[in-house]
Backbone atoms as SQL, in Angstrom:
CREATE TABLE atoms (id INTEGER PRIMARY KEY, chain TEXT, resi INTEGER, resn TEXT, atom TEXT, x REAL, y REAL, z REAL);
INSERT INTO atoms VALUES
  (1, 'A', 1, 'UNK', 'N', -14.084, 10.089, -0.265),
  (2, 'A', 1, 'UNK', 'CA', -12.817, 9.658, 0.279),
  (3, 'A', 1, 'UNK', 'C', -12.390, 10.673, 1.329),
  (4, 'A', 2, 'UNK', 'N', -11.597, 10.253, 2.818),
  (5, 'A', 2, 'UNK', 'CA', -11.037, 11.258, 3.872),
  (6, 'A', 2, 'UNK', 'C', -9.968, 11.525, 3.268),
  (7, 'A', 3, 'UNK', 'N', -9.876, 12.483, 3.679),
  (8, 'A', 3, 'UNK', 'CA', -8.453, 12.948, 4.284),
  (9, 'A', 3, 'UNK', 'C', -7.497, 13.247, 4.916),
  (10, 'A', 4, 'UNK', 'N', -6.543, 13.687, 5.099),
  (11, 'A', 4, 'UNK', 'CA', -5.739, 13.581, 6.428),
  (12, 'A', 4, 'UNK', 'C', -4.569, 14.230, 6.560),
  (13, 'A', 5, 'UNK', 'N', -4.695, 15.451, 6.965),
  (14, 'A', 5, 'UNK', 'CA', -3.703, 16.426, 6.771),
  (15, 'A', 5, 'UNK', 'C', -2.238, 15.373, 7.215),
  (16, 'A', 6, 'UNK', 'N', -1.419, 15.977, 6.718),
  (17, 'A', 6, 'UNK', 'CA', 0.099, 15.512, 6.977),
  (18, 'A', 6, 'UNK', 'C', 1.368, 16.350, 6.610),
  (19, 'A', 7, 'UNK', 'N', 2.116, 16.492, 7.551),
  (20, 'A', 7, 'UNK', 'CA', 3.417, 17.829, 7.484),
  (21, 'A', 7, 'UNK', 'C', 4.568, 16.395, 6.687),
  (22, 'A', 8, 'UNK', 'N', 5.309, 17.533, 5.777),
  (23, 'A', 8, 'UNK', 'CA', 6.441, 16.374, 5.790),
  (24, 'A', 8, 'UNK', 'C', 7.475, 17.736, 4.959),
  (25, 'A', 9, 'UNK', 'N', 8.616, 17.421, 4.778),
  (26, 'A', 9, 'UNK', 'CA', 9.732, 17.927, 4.404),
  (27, 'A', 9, 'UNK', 'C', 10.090, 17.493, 2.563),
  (28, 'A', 10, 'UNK', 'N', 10.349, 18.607, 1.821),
  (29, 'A', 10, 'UNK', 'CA', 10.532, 18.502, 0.703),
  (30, 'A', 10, 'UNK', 'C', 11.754, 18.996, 0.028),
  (31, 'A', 11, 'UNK', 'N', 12.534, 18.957, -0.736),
  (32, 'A', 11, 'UNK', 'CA', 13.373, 19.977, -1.100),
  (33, 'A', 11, 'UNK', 'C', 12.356, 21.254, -2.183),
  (34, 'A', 12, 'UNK', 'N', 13.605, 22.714, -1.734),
  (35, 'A', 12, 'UNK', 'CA', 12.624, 23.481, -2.369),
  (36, 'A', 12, 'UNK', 'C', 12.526, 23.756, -3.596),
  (37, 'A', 13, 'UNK', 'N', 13.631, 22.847, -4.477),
  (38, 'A', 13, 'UNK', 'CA', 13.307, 22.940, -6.151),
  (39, 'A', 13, 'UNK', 'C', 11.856, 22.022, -6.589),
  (40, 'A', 14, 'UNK', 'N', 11.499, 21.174, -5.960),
  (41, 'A', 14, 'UNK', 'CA', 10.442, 20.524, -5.840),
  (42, 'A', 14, 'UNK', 'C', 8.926, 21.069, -5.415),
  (43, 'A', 15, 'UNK', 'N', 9.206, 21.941, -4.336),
  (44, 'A', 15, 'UNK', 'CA', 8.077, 22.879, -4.286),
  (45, 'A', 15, 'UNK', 'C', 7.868, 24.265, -5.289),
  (46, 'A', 16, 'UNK', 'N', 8.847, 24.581, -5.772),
  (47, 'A', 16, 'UNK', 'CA', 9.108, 24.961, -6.689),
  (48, 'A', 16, 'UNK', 'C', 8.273, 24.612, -7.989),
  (49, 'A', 17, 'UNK', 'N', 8.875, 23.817, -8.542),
  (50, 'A', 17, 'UNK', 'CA', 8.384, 22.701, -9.994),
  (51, 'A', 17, 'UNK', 'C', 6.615, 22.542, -9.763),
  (52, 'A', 18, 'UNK', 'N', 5.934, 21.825, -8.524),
  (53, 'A', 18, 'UNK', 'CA', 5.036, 21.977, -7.817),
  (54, 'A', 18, 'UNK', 'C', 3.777, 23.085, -8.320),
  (55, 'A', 19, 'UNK', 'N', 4.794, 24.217, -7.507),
  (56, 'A', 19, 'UNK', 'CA', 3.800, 25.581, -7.999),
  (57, 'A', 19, 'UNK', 'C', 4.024, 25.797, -9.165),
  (58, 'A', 20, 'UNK', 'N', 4.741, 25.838, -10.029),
  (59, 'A', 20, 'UNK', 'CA', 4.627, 25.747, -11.199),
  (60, 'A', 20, 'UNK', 'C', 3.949, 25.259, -12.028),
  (61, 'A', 21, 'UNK', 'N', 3.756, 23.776, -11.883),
  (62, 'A', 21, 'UNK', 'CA', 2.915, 22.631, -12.558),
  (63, 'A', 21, 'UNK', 'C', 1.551, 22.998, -12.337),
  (64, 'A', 22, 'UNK', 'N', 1.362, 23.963, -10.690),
  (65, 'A', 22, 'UNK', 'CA', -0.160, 24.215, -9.798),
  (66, 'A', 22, 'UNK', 'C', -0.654, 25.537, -10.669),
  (67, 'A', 23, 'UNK', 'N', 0.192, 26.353, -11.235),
  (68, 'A', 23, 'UNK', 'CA', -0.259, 27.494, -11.806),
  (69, 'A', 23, 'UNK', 'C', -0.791, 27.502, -13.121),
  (70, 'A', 24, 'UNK', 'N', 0.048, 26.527, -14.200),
  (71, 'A', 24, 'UNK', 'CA', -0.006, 26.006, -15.597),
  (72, 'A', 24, 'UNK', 'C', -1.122, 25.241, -15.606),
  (73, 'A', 25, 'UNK', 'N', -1.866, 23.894, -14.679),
  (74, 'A', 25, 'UNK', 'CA', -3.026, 22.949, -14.916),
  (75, 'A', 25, 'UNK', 'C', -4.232, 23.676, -13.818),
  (76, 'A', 26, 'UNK', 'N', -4.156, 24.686, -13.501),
  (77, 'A', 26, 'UNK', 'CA', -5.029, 25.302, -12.641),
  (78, 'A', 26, 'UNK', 'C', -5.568, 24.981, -11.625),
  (79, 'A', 27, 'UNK', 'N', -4.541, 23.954, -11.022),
  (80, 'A', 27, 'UNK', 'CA', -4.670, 22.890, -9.776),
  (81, 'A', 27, 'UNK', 'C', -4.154, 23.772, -8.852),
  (82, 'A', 28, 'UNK', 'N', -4.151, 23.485, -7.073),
  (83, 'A', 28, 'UNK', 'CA', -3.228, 23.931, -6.143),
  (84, 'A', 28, 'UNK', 'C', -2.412, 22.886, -5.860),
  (85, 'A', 29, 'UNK', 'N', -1.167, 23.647, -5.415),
  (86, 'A', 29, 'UNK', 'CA', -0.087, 22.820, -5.128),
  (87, 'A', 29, 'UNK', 'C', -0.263, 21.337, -4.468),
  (88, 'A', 30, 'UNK', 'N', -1.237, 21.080, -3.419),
  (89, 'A', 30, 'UNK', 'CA', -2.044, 19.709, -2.911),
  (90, 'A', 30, 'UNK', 'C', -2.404, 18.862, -3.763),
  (91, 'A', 31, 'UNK', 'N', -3.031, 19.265, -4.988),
  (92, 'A', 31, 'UNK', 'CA', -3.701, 18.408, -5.628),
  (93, 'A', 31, 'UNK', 'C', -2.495, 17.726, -6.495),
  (94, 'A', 32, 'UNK', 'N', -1.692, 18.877, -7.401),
  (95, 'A', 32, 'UNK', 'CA', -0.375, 18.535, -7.997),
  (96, 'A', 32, 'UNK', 'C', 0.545, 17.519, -7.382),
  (97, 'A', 33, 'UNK', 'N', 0.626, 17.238, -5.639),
  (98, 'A', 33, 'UNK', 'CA', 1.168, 16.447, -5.124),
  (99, 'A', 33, 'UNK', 'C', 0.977, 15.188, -5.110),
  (100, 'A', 34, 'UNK', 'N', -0.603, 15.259, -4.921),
  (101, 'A', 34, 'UNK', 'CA', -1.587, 14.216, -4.892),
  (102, 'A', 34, 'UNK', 'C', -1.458, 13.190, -6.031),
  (103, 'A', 35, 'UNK', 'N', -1.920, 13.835, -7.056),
  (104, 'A', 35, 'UNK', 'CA', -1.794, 13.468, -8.595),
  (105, 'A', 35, 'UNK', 'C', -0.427, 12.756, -8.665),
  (106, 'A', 36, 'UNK', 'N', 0.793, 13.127, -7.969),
  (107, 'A', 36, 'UNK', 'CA', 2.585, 12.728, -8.467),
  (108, 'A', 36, 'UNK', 'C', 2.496, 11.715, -7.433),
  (109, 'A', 37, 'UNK', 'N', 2.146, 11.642, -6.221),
  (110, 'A', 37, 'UNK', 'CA', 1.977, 10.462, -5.639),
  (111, 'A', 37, 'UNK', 'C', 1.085, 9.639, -6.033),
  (112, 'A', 38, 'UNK', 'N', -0.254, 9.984, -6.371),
  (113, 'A', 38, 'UNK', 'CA', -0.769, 8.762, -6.802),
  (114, 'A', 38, 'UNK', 'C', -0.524, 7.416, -7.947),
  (115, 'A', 39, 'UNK', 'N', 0.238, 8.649, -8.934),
  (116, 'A', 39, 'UNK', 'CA', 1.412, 8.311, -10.330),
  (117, 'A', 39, 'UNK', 'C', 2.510, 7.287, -9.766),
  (118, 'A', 40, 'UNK', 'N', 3.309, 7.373, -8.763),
  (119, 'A', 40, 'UNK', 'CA', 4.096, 7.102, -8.152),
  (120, 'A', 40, 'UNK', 'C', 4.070, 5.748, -7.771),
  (121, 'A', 41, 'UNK', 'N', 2.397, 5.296, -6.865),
  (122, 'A', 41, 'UNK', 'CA', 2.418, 4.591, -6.565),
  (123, 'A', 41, 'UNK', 'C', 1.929, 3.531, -7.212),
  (124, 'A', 42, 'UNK', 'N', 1.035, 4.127, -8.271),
  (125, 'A', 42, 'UNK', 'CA', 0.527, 3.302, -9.036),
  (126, 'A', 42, 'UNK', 'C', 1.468, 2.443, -9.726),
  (127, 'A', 43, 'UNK', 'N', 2.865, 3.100, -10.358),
  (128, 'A', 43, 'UNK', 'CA', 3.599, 2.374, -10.756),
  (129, 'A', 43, 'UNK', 'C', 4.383, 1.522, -10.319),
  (130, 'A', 44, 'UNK', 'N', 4.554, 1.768, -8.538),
  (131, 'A', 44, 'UNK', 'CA', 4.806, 0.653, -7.654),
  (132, 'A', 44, 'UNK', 'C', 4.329, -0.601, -7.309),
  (133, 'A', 45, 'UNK', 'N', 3.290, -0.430, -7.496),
  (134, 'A', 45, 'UNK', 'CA', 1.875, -1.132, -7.439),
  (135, 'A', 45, 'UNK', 'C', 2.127, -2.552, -8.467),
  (136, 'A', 46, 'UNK', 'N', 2.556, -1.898, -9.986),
  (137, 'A', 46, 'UNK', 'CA', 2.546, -2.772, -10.855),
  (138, 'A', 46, 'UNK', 'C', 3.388, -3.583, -10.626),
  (139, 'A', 47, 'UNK', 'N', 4.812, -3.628, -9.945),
  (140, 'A', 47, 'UNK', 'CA', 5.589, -4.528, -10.109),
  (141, 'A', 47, 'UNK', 'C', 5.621, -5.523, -9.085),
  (142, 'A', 48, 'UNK', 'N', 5.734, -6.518, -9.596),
  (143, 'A', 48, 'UNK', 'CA', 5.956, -7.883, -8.820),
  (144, 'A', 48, 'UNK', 'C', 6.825, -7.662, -7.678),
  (145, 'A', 49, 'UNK', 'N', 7.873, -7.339, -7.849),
  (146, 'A', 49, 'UNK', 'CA', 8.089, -7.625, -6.167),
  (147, 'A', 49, 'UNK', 'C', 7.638, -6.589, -4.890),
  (148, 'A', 50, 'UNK', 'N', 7.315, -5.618, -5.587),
  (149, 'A', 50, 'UNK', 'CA', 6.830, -4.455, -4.164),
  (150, 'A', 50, 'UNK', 'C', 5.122, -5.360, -4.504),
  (151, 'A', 51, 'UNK', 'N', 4.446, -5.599, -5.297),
  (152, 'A', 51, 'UNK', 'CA', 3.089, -6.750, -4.794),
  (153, 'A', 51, 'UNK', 'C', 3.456, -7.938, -3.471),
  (154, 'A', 52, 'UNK', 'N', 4.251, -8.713, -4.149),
  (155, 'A', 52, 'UNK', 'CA', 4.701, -9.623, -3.469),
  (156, 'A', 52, 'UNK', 'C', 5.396, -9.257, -1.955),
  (157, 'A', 53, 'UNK', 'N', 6.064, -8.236, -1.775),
  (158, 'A', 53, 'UNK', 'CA', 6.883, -7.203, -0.449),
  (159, 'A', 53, 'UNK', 'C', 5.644, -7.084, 0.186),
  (160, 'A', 54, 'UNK', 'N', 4.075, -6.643, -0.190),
  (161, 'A', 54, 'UNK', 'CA', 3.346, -6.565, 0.394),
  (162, 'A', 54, 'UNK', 'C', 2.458, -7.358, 1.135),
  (163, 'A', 55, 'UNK', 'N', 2.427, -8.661, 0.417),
  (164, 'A', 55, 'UNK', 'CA', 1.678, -9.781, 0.698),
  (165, 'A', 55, 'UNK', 'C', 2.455, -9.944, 2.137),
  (166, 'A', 56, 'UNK', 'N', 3.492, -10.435, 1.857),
  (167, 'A', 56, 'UNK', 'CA', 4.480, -10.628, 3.183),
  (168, 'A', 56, 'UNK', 'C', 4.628, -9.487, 4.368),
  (169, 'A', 57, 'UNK', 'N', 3.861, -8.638, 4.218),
  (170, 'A', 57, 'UNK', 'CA', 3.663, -7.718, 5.178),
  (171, 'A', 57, 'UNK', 'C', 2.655, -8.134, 6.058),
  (172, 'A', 58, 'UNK', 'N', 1.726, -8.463, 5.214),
  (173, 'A', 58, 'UNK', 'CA', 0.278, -9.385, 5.163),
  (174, 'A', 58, 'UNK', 'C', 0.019, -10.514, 5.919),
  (175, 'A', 59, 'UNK', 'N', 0.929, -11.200, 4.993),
  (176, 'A', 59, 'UNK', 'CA', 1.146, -12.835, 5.855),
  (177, 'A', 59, 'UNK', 'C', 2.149, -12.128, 7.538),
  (178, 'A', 60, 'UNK', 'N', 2.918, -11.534, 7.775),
  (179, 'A', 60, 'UNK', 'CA', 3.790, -11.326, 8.890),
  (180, 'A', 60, 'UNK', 'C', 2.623, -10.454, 10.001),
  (181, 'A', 61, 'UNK', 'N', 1.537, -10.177, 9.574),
  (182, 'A', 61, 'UNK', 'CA', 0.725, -9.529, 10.133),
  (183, 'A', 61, 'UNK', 'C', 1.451, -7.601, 10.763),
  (184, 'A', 62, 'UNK', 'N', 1.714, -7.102, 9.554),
  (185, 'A', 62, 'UNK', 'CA', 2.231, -5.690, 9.888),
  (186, 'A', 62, 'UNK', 'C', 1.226, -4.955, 9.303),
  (187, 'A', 63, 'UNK', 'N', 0.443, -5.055, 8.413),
  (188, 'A', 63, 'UNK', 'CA', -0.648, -4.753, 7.655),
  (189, 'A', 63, 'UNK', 'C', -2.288, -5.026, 7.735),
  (190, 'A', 64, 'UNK', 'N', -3.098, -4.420, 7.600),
  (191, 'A', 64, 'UNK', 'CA', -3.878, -4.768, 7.872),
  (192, 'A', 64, 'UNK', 'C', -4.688, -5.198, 6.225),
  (193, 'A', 65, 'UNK', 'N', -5.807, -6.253, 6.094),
  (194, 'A', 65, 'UNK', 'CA', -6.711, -6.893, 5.202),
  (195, 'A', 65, 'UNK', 'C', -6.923, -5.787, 3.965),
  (196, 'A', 66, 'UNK', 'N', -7.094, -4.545, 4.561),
  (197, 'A', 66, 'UNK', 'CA', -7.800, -3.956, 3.887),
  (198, 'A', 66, 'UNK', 'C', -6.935, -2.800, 2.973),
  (199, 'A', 67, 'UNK', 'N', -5.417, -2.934, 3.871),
  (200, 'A', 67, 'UNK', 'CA', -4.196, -2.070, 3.080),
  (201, 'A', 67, 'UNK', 'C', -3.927, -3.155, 2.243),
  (202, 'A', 68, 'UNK', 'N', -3.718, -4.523, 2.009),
  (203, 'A', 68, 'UNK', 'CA', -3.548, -5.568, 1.092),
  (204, 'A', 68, 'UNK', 'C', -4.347, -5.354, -0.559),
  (205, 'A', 69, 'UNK', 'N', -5.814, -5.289, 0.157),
  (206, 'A', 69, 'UNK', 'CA', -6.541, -5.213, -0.660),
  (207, 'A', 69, 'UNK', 'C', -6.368, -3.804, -1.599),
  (208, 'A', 70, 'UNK', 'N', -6.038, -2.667, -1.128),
  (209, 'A', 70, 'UNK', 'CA', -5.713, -1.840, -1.569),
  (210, 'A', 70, 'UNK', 'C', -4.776, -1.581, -2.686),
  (211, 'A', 71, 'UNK', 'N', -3.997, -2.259, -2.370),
  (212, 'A', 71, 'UNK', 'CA', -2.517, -2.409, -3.091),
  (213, 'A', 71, 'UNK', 'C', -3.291, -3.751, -4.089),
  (214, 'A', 72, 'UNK', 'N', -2.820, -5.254, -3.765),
  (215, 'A', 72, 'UNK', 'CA', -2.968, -5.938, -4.919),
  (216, 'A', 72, 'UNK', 'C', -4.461, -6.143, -5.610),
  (217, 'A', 73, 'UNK', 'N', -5.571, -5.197, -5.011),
  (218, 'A', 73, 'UNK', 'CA', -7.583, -5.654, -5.243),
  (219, 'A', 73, 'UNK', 'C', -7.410, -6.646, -4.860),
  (220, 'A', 74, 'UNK', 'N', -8.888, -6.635, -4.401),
  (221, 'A', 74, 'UNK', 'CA', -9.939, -7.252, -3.947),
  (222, 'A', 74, 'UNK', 'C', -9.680, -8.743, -3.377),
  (223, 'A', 75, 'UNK', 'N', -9.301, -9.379, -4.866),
  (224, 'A', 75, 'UNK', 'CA', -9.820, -10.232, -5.157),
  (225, 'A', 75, 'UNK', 'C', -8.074, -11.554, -5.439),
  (226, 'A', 76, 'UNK', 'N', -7.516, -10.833, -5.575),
  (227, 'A', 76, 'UNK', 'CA', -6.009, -11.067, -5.298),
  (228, 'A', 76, 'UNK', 'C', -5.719, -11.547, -3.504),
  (229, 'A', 77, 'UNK', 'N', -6.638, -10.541, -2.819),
  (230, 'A', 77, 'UNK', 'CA', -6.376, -10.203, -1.535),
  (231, 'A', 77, 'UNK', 'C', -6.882, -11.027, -0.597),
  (232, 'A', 78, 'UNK', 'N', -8.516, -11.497, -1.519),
  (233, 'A', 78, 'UNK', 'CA', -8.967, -12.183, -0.813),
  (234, 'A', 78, 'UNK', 'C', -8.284, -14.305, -0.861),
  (235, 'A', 79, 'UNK', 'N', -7.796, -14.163, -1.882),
  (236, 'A', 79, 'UNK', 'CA', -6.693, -15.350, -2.049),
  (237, 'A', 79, 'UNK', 'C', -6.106, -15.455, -1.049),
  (238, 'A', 80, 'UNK', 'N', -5.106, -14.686, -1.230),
  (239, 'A', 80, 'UNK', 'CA', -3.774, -14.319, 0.328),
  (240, 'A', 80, 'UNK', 'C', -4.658, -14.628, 1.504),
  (241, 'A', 81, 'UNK', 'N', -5.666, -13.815, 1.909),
  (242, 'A', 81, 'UNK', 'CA', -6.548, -14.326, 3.161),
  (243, 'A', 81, 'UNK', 'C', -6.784, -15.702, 3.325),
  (244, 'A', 82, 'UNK', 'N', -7.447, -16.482, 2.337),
  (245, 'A', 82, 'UNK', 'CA', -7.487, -17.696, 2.208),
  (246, 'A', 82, 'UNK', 'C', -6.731, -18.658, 2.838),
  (247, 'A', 83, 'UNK', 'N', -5.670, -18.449, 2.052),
  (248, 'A', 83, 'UNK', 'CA', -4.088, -18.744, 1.847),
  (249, 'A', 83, 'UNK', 'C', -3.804, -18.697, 3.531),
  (250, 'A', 84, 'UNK', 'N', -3.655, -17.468, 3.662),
  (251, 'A', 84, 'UNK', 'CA', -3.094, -17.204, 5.011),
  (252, 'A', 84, 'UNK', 'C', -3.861, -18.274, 6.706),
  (253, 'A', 85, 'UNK', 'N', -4.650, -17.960, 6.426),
  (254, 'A', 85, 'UNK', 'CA', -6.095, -18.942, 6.887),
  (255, 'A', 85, 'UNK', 'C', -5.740, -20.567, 6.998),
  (256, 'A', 86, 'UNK', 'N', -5.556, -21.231, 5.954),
  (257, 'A', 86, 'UNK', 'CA', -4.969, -22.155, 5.753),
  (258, 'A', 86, 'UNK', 'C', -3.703, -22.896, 6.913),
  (259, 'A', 87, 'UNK', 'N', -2.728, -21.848, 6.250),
  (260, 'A', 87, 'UNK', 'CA', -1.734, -21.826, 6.822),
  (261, 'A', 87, 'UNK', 'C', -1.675, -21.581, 8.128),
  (262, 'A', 88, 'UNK', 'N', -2.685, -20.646, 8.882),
  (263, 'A', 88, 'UNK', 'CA', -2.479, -20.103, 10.031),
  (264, 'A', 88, 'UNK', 'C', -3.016, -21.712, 10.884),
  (265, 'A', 89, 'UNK', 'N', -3.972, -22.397, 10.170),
  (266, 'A', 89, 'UNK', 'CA', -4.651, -23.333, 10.993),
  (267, 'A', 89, 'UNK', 'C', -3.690, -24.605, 10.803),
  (268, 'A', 90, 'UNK', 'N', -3.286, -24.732, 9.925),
  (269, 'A', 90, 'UNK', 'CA', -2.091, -25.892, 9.678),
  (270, 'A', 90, 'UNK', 'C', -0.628, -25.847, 10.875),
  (271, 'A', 91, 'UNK', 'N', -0.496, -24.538, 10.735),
  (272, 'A', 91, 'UNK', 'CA', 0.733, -24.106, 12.157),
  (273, 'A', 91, 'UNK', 'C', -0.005, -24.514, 13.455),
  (274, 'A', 92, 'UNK', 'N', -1.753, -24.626, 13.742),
  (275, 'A', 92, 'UNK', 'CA', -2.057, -24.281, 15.002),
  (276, 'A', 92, 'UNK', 'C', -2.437, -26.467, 15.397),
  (277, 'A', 93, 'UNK', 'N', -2.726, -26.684, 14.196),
  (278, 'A', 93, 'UNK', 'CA', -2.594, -28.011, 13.825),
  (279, 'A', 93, 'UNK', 'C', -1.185, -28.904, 14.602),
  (280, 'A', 94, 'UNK', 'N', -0.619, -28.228, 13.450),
  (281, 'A', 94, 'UNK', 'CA', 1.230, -28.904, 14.154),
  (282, 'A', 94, 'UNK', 'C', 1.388, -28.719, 15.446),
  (283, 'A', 95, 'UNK', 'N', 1.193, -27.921, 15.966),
  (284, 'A', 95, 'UNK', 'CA', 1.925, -27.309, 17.757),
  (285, 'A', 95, 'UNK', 'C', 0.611, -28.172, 18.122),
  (286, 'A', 96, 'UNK', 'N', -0.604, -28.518, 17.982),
  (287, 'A', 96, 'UNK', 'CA', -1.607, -29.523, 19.212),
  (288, 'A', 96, 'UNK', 'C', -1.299, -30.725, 18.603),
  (289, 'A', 97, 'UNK', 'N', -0.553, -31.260, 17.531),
  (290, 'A', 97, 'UNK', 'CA', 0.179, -32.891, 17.447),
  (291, 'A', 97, 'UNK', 'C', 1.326, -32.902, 18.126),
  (292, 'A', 98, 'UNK', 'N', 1.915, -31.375, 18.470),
  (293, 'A', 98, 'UNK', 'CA', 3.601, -31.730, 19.151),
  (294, 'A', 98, 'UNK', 'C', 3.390, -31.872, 20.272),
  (295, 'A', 99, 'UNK', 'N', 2.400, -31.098, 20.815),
  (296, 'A', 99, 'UNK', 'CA', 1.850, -31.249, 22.241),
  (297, 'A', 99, 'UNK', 'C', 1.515, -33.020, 23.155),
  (298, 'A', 100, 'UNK', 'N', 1.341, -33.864, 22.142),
  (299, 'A', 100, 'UNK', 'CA', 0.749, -34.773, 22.075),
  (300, 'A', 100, 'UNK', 'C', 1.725, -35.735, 22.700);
């Protein structure tokens, strides 16, 4: 897996807690972050409407196939594509009968 450095702003009881947590599990502070975001999102992940918030990112085309897939798998994702597909040709359908 890459990586990808990134600056961002924290409060410092948090970096704090951080090194703390980094000193006690014999992790560095990065990984400790890593680990609380990945926790984080995972539990975002589970709920229905941030799934669903995403699809519609999906369908609105702000997202790309493969951040979809990420979030709801594979195989969820490849539905929505389907789906989307469908739909995209049914809209392109209507506008060459209005044309008419």
């Amino acid at each position: 897996m890459s990586s990808k450095r990134v600056n961002f702003r924290i409060p410092e009881e948090l970096v704090t807690q951080a090194d703390i947590a980094a000193e006690i599990t014999h992790k560095n502070r990065t990984e400790v972050l890593i680990e609380a975001l990945r926790q984080y999102l995972e539990e975002k992940e589970s709920e229905e409407s941030f799934r669903e918030a995403v699809v519609e990112l999906y369908l609105d085309d702000q997202i790309a196939f493969e951040a979809l897939a990420d979030v709801i798998g594979r195989q969820d994702a490849e539905a929505v594509r389907s789906s989307k597909n469908i739909l995209d040709r049914g809209e392109e359908l209507a506008d060459r009968l209005a044309d008419r």
